[in-house]
MMTF fields as JSON, N, C-alpha, C and O atoms, coordinates in Angstrom:
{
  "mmtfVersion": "1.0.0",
  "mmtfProducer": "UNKNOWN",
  "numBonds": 391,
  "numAtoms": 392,
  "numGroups": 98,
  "numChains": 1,
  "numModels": 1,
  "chainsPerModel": [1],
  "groupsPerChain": [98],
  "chainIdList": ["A"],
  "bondAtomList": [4, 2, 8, 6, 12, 10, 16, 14, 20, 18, 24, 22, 28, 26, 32, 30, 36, 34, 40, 38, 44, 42, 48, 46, 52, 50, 56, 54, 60, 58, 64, 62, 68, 66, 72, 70, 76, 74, 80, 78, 84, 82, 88, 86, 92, 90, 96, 94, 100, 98, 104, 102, 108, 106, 112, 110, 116, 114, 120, 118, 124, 122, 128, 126, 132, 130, 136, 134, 140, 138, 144, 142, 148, 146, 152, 150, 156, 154, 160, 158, 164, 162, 168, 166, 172, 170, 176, 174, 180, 178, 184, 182, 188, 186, 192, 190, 196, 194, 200, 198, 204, 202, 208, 206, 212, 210, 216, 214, 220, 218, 224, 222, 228, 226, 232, 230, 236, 234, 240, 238, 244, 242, 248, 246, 252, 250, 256, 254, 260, 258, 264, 262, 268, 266, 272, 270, 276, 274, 280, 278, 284, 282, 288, 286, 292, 290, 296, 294, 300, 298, 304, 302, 308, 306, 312, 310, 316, 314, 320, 318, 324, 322, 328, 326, 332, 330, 336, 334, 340, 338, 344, 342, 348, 346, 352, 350, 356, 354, 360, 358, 364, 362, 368, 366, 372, 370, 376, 374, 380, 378, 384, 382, 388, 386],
  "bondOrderList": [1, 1, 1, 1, 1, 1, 1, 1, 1, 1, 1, 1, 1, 1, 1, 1, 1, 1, 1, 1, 1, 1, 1, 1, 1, 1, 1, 1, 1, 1, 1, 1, 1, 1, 1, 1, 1, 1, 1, 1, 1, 1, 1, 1, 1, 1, 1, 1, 1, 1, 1, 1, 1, 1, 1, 1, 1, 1, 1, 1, 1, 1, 1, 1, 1, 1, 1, 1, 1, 1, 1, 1, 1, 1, 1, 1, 1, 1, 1, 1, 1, 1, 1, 1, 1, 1, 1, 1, 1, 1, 1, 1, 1, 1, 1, 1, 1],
  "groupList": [{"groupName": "UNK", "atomNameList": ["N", "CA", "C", "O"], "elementList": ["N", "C", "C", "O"], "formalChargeList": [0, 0, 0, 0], "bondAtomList": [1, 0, 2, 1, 3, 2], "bondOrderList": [1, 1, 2], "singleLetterCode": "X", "chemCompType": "L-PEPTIDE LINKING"}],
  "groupTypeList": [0, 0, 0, 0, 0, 0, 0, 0, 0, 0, 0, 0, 0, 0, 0, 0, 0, 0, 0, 0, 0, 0, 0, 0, 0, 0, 0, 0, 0, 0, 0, 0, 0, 0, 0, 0, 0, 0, 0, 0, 0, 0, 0, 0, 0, 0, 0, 0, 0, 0, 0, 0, 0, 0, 0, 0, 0, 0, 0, 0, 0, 0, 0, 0, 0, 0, 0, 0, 0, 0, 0, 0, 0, 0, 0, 0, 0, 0, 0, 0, 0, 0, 0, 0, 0, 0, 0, 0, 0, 0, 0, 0, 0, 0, 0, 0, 0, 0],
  "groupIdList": [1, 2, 3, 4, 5, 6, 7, 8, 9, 10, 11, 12, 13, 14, 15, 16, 17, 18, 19, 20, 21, 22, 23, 24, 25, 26, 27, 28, 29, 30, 31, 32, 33, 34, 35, 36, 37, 38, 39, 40, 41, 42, 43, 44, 45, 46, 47, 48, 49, 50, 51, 52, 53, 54, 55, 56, 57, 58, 59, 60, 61, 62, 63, 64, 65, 66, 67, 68, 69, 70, 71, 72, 73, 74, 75, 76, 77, 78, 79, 80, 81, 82, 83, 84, 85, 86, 87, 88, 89, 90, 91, 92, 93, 94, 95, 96, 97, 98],
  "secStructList": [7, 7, 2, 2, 2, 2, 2, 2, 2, 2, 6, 7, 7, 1, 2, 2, 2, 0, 0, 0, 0, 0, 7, 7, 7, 7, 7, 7, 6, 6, 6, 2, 2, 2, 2, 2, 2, 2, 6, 6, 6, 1, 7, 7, 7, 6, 6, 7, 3, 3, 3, 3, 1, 7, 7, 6, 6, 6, 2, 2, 2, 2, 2, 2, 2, 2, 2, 6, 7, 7, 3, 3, 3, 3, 7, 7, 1, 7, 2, 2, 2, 2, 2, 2, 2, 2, 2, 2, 2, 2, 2, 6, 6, 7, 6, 6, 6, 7],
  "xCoordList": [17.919, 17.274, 16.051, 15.302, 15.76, 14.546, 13.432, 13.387, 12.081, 10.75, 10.863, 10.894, 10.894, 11.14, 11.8, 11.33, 12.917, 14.08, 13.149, 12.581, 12.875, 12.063, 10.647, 10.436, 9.814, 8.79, 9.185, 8.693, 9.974, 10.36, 11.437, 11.475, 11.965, 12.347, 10.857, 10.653, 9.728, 8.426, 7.681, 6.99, 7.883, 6.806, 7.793, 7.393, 8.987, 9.836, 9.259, 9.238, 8.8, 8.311, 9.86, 10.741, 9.988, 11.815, 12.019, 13.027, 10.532, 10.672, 10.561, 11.205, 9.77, 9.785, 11.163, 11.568, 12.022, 13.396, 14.376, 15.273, 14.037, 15.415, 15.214, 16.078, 13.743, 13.918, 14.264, 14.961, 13.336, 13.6, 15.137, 15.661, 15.936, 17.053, 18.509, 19.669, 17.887, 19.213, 19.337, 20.325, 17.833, 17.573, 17.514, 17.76, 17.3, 16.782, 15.148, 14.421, 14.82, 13.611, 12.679, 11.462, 13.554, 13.459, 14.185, 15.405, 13.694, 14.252, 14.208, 13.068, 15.163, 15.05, 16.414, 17.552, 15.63, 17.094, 17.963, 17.568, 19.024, 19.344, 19.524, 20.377, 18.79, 19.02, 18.459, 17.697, 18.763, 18.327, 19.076, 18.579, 20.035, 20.372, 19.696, 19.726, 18.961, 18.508, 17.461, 17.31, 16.224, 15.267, 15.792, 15.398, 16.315, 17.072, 17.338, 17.14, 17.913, 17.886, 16.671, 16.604, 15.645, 14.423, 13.502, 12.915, 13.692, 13.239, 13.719, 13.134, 14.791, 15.069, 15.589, 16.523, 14.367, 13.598, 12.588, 12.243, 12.003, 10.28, 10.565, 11.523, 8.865, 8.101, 8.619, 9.072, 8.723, 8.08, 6.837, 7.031, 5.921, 4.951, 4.073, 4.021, 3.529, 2.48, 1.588, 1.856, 0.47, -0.524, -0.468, -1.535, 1.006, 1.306, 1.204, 1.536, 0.323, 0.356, 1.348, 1.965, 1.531, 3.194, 2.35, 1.64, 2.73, 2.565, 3.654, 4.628, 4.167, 4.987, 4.612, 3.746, 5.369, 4.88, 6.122, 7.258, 5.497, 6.211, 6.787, 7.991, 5.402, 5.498, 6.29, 6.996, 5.95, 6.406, 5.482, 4.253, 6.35, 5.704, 5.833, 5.96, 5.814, 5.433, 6.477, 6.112, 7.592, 8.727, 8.817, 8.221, 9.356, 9.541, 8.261, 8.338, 7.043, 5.986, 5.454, 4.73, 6.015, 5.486, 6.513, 6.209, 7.668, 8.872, 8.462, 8.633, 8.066, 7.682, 6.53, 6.799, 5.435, 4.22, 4.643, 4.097, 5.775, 6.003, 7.065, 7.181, 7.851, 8.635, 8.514, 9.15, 7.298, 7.257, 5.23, 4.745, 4.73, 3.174, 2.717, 1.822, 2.968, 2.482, 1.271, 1.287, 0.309, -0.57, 0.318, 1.042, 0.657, 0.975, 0.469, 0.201, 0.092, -0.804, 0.461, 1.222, 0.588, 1.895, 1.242, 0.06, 1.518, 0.679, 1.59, 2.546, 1.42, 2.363, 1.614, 0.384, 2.42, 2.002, 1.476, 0.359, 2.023, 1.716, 1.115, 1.323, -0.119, -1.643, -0.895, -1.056, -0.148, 0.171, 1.139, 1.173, 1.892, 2.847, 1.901, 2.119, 0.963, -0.196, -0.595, -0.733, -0.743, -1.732, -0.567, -0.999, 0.736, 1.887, 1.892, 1.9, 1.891, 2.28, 1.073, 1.253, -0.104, -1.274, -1.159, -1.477, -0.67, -0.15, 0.656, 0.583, 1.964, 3.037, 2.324, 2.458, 1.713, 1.462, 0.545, 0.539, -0.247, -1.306, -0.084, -0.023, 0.645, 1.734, 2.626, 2.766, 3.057, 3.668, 2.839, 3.602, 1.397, 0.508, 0.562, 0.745, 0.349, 0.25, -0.658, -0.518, -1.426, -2.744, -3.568, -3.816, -3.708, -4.99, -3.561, -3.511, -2.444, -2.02, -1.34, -1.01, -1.233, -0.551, -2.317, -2.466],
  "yCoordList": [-46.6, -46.201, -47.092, -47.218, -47.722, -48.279, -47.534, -46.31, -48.656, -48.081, -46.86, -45.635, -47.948, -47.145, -45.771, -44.817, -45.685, -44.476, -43.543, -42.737, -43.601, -42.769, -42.341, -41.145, -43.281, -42.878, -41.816, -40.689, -42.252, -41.597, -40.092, -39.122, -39.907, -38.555, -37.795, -36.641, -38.824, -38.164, -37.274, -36.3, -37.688, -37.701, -36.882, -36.641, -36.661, -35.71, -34.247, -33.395, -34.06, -32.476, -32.252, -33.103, -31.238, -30.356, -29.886, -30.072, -28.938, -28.133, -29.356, -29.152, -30.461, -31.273, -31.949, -32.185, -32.341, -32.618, -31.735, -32.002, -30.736, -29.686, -29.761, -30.13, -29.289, -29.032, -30.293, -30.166, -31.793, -32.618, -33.198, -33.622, -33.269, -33.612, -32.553, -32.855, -31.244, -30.384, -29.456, -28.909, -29.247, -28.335, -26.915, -26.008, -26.514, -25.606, -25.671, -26.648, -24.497, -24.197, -23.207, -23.022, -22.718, -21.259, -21.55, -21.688, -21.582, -21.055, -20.072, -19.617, -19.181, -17.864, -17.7, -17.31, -18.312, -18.199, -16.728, -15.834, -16.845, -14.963, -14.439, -13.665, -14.932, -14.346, -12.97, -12.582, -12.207, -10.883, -9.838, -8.847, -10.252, -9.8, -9.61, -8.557, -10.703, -10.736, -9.849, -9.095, -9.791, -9.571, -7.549, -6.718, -7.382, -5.93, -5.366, -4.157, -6.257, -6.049, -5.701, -4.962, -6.466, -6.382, -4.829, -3.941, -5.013, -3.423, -2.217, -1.153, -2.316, -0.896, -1.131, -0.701, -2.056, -1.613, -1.023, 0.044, -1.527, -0.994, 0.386, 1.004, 0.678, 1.939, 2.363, 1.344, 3.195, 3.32, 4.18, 5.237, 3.873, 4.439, 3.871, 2.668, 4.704, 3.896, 3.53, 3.695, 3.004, 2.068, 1.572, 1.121, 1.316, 0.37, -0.62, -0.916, -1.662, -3.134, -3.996, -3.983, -4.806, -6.025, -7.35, -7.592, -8.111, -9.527, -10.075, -9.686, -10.84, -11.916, -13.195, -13.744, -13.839, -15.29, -15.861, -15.436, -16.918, -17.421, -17.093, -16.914, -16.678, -15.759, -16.319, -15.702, -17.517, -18.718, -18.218, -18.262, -17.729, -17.344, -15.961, -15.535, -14.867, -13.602, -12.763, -11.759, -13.16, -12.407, -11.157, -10.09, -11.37, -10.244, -9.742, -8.826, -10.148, -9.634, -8.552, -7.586, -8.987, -7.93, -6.761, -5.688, -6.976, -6.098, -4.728, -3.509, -5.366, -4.565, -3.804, -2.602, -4.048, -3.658, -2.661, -1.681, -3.308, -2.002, -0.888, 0.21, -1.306, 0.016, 0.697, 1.713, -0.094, 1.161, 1.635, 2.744, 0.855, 0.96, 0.312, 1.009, -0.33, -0.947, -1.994, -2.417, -2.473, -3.194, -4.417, -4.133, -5.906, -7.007, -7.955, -8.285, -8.86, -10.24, -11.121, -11.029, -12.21, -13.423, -13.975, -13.683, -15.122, -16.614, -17.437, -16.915, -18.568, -19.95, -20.946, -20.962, -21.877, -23.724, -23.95, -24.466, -23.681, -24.158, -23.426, -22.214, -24.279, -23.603, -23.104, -21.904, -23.787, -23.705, -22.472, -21.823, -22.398, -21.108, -19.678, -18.543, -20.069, -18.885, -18.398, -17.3, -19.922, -19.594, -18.741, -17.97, -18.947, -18.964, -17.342, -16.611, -16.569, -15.755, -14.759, -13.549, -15.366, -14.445, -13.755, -12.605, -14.65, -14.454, -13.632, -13.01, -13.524, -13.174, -11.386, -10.355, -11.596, -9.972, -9.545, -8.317, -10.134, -9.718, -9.067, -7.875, -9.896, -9.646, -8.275, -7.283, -8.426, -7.269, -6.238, -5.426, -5.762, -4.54, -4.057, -2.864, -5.282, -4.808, -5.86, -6.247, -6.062, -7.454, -6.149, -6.18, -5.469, -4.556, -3.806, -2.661, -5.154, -3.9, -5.436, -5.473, -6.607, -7.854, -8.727, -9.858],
  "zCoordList": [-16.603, -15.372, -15.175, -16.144, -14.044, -13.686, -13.644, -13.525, -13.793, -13.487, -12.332, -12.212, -11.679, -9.832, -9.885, -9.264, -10.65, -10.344, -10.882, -10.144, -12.543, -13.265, -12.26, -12.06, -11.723, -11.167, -9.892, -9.829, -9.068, -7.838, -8.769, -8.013, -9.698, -10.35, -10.431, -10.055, -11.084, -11.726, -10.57, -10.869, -9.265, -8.225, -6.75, -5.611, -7.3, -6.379, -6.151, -7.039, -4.875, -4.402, -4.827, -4.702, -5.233, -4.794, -3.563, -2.881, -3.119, -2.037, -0.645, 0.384, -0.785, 0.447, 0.379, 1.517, -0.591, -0.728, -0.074, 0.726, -0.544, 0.087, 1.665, 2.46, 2.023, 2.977, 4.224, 5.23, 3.632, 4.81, 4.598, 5.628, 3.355, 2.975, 3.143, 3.421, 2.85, 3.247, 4.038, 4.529, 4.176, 5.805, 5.028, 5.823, 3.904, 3.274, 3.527, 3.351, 3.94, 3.875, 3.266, 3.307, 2.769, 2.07, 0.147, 0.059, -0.614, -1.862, -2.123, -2.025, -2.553, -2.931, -4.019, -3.756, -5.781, -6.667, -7.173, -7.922, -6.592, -7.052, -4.976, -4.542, -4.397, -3.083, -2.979, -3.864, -1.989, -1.751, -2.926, -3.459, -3.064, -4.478, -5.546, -6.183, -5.871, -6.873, -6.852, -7.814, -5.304, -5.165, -5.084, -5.901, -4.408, -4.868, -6.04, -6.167, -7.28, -8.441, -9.285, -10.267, -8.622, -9.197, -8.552, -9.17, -7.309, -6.615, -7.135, -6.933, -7.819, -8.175, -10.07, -10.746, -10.353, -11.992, -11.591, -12.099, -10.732, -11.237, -10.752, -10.289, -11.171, -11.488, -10.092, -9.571, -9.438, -7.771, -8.202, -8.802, -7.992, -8.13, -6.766, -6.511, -6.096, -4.764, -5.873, -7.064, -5.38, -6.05, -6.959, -7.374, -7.961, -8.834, -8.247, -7.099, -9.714, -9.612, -9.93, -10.996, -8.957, -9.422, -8.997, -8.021, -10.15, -10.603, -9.835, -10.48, -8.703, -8.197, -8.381, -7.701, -9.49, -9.832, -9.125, -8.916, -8.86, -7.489, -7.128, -7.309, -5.78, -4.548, -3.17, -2.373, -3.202, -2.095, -0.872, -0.842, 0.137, 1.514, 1.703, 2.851, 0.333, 0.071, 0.957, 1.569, 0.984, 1.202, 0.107, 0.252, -0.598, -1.601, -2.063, -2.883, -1.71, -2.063, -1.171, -1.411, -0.085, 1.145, 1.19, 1.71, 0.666, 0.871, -0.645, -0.631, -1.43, -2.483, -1.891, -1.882, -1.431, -0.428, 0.797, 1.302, 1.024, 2.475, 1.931, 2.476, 0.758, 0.463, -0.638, -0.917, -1.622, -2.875, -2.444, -2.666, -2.043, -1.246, -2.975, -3.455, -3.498, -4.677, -4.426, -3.271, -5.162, -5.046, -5.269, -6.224, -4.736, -5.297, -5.166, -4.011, -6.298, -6.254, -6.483, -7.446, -5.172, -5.399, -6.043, -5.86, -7.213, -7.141, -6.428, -5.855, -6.399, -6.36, -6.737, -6.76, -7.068, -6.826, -5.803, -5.847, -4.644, -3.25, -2.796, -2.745, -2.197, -1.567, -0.175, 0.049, 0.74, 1.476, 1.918, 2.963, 0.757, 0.872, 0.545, 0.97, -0.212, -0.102, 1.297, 1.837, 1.717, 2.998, 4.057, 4.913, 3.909, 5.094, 4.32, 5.311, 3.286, 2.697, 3.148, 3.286, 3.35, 3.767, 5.122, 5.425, 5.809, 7.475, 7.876, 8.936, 6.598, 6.762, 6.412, 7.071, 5.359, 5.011, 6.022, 6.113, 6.831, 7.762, 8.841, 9.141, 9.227, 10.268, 9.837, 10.551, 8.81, 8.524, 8.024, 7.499, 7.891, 8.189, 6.947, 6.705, 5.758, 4.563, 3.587, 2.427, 4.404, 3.833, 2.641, 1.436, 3.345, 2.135, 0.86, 0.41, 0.565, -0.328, -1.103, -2.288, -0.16, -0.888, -0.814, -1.275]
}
């Protein structure tokens, strides 16, 4: 493998790949499936705390927030998907709980 190939593997966003290359804009591994699978382990407890490590744009973070009333902190990599994830929970009327 060349310099070049190796450097351009080293320095590949994934998420700017998928999306300007396959028109994916959304990752979500496991699908709503998965994220369902995970909703009905936890506690239901209202004001339980849930850890969402990569949160992305706080889909499943807000969905945990509007149907068990749980406290959830997303992280991510991306400042940006924070910022899109902050919006998203303001919009969906669950900022004081994501």
């Amino acid at each position: 493998m060349s310099n070049q190939a190796k450097q351009n593997i080293d320095t590949c966003d994934m998420y700017e790949f998928m999306s300007a290359h396959v028109g994916i804009t959304v990752l979500h591994p496991g699908g709503k499936l998965a994220t369902n699978d995970l909703l009905q382990s936890l506690a239901h407890e209202k004001g339980k705390e849930v850890l969402d490590v990569g949160c992305g744009k706080g889909l499943a973070t807000i969905r945990i927030a509007q149907q068990y009333g749980c406290v959830v902190v997303g992280i991510d990599l991306s400042e940006e998907w924070i910022k899109e994830a902050k919006i998203n929970a303001k919009r969906a009327g669950v900022s004081h709980l994501v």
